[in-house]
Wavefront OBJ file of the C-alpha trace (Angstrom):
o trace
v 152.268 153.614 102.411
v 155.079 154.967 104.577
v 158.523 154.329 103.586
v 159.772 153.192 107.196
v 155.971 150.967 107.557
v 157.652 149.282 104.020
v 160.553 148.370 105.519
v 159.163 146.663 108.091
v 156.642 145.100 106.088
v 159.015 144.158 103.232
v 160.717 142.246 106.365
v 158.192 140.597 107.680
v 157.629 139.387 103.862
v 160.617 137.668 103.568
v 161.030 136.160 106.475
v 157.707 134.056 105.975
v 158.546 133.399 102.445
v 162.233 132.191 103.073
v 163.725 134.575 101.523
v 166.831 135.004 104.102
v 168.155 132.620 106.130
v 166.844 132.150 109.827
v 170.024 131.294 111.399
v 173.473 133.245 111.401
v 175.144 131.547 107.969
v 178.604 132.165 107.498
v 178.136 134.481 105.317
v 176.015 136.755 107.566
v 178.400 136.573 110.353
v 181.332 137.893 107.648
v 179.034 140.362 106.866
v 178.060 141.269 110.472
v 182.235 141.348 110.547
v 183.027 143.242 108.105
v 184.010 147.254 108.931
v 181.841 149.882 107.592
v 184.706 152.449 108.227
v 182.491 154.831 108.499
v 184.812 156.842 111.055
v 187.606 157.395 108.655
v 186.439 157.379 105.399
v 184.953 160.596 103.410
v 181.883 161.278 101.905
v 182.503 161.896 98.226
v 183.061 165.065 96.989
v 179.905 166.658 96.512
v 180.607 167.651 92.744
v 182.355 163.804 91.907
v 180.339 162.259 88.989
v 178.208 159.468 90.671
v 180.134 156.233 89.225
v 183.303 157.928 91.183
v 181.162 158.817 93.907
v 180.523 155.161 94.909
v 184.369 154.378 94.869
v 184.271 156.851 98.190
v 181.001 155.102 99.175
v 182.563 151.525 99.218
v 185.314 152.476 101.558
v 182.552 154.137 103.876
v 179.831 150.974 103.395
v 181.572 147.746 101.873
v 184.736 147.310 103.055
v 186.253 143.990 102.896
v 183.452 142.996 100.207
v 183.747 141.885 96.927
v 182.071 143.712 93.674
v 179.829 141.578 91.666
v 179.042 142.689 88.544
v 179.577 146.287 86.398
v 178.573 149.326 88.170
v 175.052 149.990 87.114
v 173.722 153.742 85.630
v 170.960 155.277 84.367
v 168.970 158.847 84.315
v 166.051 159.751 86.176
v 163.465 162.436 85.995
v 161.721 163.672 89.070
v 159.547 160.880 90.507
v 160.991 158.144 87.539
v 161.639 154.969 88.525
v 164.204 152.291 87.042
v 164.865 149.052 87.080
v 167.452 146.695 87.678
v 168.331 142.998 87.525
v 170.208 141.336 90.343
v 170.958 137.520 90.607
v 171.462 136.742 93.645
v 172.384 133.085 95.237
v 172.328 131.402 98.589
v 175.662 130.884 100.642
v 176.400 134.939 100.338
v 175.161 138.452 101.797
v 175.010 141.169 99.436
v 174.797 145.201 100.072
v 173.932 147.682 97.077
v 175.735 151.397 96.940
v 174.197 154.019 95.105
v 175.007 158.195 94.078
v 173.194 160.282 92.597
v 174.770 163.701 91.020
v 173.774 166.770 92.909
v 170.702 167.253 91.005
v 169.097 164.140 92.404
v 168.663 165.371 96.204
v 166.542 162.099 97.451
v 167.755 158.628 95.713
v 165.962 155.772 96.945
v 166.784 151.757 96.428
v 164.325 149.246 96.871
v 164.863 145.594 96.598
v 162.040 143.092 95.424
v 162.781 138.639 95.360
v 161.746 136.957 92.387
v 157.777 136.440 93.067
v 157.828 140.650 93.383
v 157.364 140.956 97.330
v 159.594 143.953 98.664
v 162.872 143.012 100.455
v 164.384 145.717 101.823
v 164.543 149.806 100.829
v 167.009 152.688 101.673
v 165.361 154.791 104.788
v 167.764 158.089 104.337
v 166.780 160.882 102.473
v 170.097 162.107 100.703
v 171.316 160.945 97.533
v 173.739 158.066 98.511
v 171.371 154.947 99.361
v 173.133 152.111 100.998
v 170.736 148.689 101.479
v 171.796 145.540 103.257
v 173.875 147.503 105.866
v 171.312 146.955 108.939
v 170.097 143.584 108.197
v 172.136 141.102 105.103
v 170.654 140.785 102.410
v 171.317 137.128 102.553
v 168.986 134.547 100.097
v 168.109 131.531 101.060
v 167.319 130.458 97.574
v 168.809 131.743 93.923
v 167.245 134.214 92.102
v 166.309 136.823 89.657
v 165.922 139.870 92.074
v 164.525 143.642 91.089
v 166.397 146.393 92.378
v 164.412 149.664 91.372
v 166.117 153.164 91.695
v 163.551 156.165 92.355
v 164.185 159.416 92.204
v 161.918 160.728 94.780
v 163.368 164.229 95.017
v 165.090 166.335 91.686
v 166.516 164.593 88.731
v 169.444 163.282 87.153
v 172.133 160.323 86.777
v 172.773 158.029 89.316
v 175.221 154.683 89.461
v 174.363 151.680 91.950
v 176.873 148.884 92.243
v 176.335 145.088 94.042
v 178.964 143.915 96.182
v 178.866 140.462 98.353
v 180.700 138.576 100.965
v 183.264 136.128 100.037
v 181.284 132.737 101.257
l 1 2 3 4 5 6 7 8 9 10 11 12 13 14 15 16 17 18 19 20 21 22 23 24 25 26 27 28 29 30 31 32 33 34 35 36 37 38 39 40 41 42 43 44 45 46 47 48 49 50 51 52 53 54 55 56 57 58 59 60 61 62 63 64 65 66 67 68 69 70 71 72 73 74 75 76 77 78 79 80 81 82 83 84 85 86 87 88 89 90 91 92 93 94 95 96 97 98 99 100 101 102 103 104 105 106 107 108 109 110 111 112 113 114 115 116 117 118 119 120 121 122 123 124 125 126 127 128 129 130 131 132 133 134 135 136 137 138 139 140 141 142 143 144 145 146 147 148 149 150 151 152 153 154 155 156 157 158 159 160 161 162 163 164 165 166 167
């Protein structure tokens, strides 16, 4: 299936099974407030190790949010994939940040809720994914979520790392 036809699906999918909140919470309108800064921040530098790649990232994509949890790494082979556990709960809005090392050209993120449907997936084709940035990822219910790393083009390490709204 197409990546973008996913994406659309994947929202479609949660939507009917609850997993976001219809209305604006208060947490969604925070994160609808909250700067991207994308104007005046750099990209990393190209040859910046990929956990101090996403410290650049976070100024660019998650300003004004709050880490949750240790910055997450791994190693992928061409067309690997790798999972990850997220817990997620109900009254914030999360966004995941990943890099890649220049090896891994195409680093994709995709999100799955706890019965396995998809949530959400990066669209870009570089090697810094960014999901939750268009639409919140904002749960309506706790749970045990699967965030999956793929390396669709080269190989190599890669660090993701969760960060939230305050409420």
């Amino acid at each position: 299936m197409h990546r973008r036809s996913i994406a659309t699906l994947a929202c479609l999918t949660t939507i009917a099974s609850a997993g976001c909140a219809p209305e604006p919470s208060q947490a969604v309108q925070e994160l609808q407030a909250t700067p991207l800064g994308a104007e005046t921040a750099p990209l990393p530098d190209p040859l910046a190790p990929p956990p101090d790649a996403l410290v650049a990232l976070a100024k660019r994509y998650a300003s004004g949010l709050i880490t949750e949890g240790p910055v997450l790494e791994g190693e992928l082979a061409q067309g690997a994939r790798s999972d990850h556990l997220l817990v997620l709960v109900p009254g914030h809005c999360y966004r995941v940040i990943g890099a890649g090392e220049s090896s891994l050209q195409d680093l994709d993120l995709a999100l799955f809720d706890p019965t396995g449907a998809p949530v959400t997936e990066d669209p870009g084709q570089d090697r810094y994914p960014v999901i939750g940035v268009q639409s919140g990822i904002c749960p309506s219910q706790p749970g045990s979520f699967r965030l999956q790393a793929h390396a669709y083009v080269g190989q190599g390490k890669y660090a993701l790392r969760l960060y939230r709204t305050a409420q």
